[in-house]
C-alpha positions, 0 to 999 in steps of 0.5 A, spaced: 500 500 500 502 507 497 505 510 503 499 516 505 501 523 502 500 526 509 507 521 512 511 521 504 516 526 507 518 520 513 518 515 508 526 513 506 525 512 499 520 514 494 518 511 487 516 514 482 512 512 475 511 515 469 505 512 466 506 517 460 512 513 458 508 506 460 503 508 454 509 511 449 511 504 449 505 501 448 504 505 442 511 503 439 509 496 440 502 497 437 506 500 431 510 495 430 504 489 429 499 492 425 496 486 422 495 485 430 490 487 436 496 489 441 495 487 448 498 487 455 500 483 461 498 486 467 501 480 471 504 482 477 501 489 479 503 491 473 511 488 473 510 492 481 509 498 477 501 498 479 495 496 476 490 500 478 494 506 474 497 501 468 491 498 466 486 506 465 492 508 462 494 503 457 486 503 456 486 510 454 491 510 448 487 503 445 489 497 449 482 493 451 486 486 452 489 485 458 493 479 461 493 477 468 497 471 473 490 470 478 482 472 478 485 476 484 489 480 479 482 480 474 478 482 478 482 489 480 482 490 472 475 489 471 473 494 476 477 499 473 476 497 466 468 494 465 468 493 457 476 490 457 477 484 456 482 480 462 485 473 461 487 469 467 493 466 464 494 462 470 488 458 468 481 456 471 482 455 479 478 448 481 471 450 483 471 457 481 467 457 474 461 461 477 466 467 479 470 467 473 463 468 469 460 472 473 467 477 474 467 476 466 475 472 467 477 469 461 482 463 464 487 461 459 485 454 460 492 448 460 489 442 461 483 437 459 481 436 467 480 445 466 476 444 459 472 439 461 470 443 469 469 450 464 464 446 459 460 443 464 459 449 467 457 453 460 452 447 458 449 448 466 448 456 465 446 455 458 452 459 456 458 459 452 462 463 457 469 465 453 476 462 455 483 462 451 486 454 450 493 454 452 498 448 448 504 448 451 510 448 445 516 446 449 516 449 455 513 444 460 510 450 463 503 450 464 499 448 458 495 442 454 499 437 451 500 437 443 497 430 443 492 432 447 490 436 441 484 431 437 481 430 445 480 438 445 478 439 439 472 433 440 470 435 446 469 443 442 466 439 437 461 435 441 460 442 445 457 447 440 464 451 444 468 456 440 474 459 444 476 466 444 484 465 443 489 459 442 495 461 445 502 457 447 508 461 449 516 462 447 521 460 452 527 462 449 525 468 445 530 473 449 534 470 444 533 471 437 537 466 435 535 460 438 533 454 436 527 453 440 524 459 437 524 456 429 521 449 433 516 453 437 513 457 431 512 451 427 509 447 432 503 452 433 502 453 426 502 446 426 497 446 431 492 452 428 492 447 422 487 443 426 484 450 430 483 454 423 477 459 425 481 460 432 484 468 433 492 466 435 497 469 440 504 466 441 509 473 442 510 476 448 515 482 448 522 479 445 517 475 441 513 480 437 520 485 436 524 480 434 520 477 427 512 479 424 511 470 422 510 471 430 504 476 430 499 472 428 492 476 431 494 478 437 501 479 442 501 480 449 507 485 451 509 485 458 516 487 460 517 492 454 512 496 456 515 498 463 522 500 460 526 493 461 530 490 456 526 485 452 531 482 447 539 479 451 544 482 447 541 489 444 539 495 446 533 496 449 529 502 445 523 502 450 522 508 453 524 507 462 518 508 466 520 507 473 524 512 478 527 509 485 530 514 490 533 514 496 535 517 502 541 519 504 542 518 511 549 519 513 556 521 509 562 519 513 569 519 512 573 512 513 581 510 513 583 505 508 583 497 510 577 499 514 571 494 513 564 496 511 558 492 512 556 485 515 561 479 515 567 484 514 567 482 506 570 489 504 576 492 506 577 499 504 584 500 499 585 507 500 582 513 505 575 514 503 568 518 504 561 513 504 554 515 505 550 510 507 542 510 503 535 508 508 534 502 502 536 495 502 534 489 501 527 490 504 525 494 499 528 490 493 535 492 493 538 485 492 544 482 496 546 480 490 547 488 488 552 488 493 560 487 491 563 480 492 571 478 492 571 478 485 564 482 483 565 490 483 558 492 487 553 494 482 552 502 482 548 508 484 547 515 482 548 521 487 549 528 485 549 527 477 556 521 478 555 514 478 558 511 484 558 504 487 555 500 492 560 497 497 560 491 502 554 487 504 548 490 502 544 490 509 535 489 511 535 497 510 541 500 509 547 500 504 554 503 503 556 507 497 564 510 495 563 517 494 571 518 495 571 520 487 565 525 487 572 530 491 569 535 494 561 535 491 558 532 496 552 529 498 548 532 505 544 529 509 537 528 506 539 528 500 537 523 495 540 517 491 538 515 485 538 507 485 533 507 478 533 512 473 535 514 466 542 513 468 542 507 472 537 502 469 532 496 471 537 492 467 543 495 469 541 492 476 539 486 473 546 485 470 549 486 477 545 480 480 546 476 475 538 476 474 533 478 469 529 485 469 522 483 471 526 480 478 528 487 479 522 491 477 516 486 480 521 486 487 520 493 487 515 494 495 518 496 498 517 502 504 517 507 499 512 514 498 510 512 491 507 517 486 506 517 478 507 522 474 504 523 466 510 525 461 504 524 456 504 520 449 509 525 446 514 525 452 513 532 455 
C-alpha cells in the first residue's frame, strides 16, 4: 500500500512512475504489429509498477486486452476497466467457474481436467462463457499437451464451444537466435492447422520485436512496456518508466583497510568518504547488488556521478564510495538515485546476475510512491 501523502516526507525512499512513458511504449509496440490487436500483461501489479494506474492508462491510448497471473489480479482490472477484456493466464482455479463468469475472467485454460470443469459449467448456465486454450510448445510450463490436441478439439466439437484465443508461449525468445524459437513457431502453426477459425497469440515482448511470422492476431507485451530490456544482447529502445530514490542518511569519512558492512567482506584500499542510503534489501535492493571478492558492487547515482555500492548490502541500509565525487558532496537528506535514466532496471539486473522483471516486480518496498504523466509525446 502507497505510503499516505500526509507521512511521504518520513518515508526513506520514494518511487516514482511515469505512466506517460508506460503508454509511449505501448504505442511503439502497437506500431510495430499492425496486422495485430496489441495487448498487455498486467501480471504482477503491473511488473510492481501498479495496476490500478497501468491498466486506465494503457486503456486510454487503445489497449482493451489485458493479461493477468490470478482472478485476484482480474478482478482489480475489471473494476477499473468494465468493457476490457482480462485473461487469467494462470488458468481456471478448481471450483471457481461461477466467479470467473460472473467477474467476466477469461482463464487461459492448460489442461483437459480445466476444459472439461469450464464446459460443464457453460452447458449448466446455458452459456458459452469465453476462455483462451493454452498448448504448451516446449516449455513444460503450464499448458495442454500437443497430443492432447484431437481430445480438445472433440470435446469443442461435441460442445457447440468456440474459444476466444489459442495461445502457447516462447521460452527462449530473449534470444533471437535460438533454436527453440524456429521449433516453437512451427509447432503452433502446426497446431492452428487443426484450430483454423481460432484468433492466435504466441509473442510476448522479445517475441513480437524480434520477427512479424510471430504476430499472428494478437501479442501480449509485458516487460517492454515498463522500460526493461526485452531482447539479451541489444539495446533496449523502450522508453524507462520507473524512478527509485533514496535517502541519504549519513556521509562519513573512513581510513583505508577499514571494513564496511556485515561479515567484514570489504576492506577499504585507500582513505575514503561513504554515505550510507535508508534502502536495502527490504525494499528490493538485492544482496546480490552488493560487491563480492571478485564482483565490483553494482552502482548508484548521487549528485549527477555514478558511484558504487560497497560491502554487504544490509535489511535497510547500504554503503556507497563517494571518495571520487572530491569535494561535491552529498548532505544529509539528500537523495540517491538507485533507478533512473542513468542507472537502469537492467543495469541492476546485470549486477545480480538476474533478469529485469526480478528487479522491477521486487520493487515494495517502504517507499512514498507517486506517478507522474510525461504524456504520449514525452513532455
Amino acid at each position: 500500500m502507497p505510503i499516505p501523502a500526509q507521512a511521504a516526507s518520513l518515508a526513506p525512499a520514494r518511487l516514482t512512475v511515469d505512466l506517460g512513458a508506460i503508454k509511449r511504449n505501448w504505442q511503439a509496440l502497437d506500431r510495430i504489429t499492425p496486422t495485430a490487436l496489441t495487448g498487455a500483461a498486467l501480471k504482477a501489479d503491473a511488473y510492481g509498477t501498479g495496476a490500478r494506474q497501468v491498466a486506465p492508462a494503457l486503456y486510454e491510448v487503445g489497449a482493451r486486452f489485458f493479461f493477468v497471473a490470478t482472478p485476484e489480479e482480474g478482478i482489480i482490472v475489471r473494476d477499473l476497466l468494465p468493457d476490457a477484456h482480462v485473461f487469467v493466464l494462470n488458468g481456471l482455479w478448481p471450483g471457481q467457474s461461477r466467479l470467473y463468469a460472473q467477474a467476466r475472467l477469461m482463464p487461459v485454460i492448460s489442461s483437459l481436467p480445466m476444459l472439461e470443469e469450464w464446459l460443464r459449467y457453460c452447458i449448466s448456465q446455458g452459456e458459452a462463457y469465453p476462455a483462451a486454450l493454452q498448448f504448451d510448445t516446449g516449455m513444460n510450463r503450464l499448458g495442454l499437451r500437443l497430443a492432447e490436441a484431437g481430445d480438445v478439439k472433440a470435446q469443442l466439437n461435441a460442445s457447440g464451444y468456440k474459444p476466444q484465443l489459442l495461445m502457447s508461449h516462447f521460452a527462449c525468445a530473449d534470444l533471437p537466435g535460438h533454436e527453440k524459437n524456429r521449433t516453437q513457431l512451427a509447432l503452433f502453426q502446426s497446431l492452428l492447422g487443426q484450430f483454423p477459425d481460432i484468433p492466435a497469440s504466441l509473442a510476448n515482448s522479445a517475441g513480437l520485436m524480434i520477427s512479424k511470422r510471430h504476430h499472428f492476431q494478437l501479442v501480449r507485451p509485458g516487460i517492454a512496456l515498463y522500460g526493461a530490456r526485452a531482447i539479451a544482447g541489444r539495446p533496449n529502445p523502450m522508453a524507462p518508466a520507473v524512478k527509485l530514490e533514496a535517502q541519504i542518511l549519513q556521509v562519513r569519512e573512513a581510513k583505508v583497510s577499514e571494513t564496511v558492512g556485515y561479515g567484514a567482506s570489504f576492506s577499504l584500499q585507500r582513505d575514503s568518504r561513504l554515505a550510507i542510503i535508508s534502502l536495502g534489501y527490504a525494499d528490493g535492493l538485492f544482496r546480490a547488488l552488493s560487491n563480492q571478492p571478485n564482483k565490483p558492487g553494482s552502482r548508484i547515482v548521487i549528485r549527477g556521478q555514478k558511484v558504487p555500492l560497497v560491502g554487504r548490502i544490509s535489511m535497510d541500509l547500504a554503503a556507497v564510495d563517494i571518495t571520487d565525487l572530491g569535494n561535491n558532496l552529498p548532505v544529509p537528506g539528500e537523495m540517491a538515485t538507485i533507478i533512473g535514466k542513468d542507472v537502469t532496471v537492467d543495469d541492476h539486473a546485470d549486477a545480480a546476475n538476474t533478469i529485469g522483471y526480478e528487479i522491477l516486480t521486487s520493487l515494495k518496498g517502504r517507499y512514498a510512491r507517486t506517478y507522474r504523466d510525461s504524456g504520449t509525446d514525452g513532455s
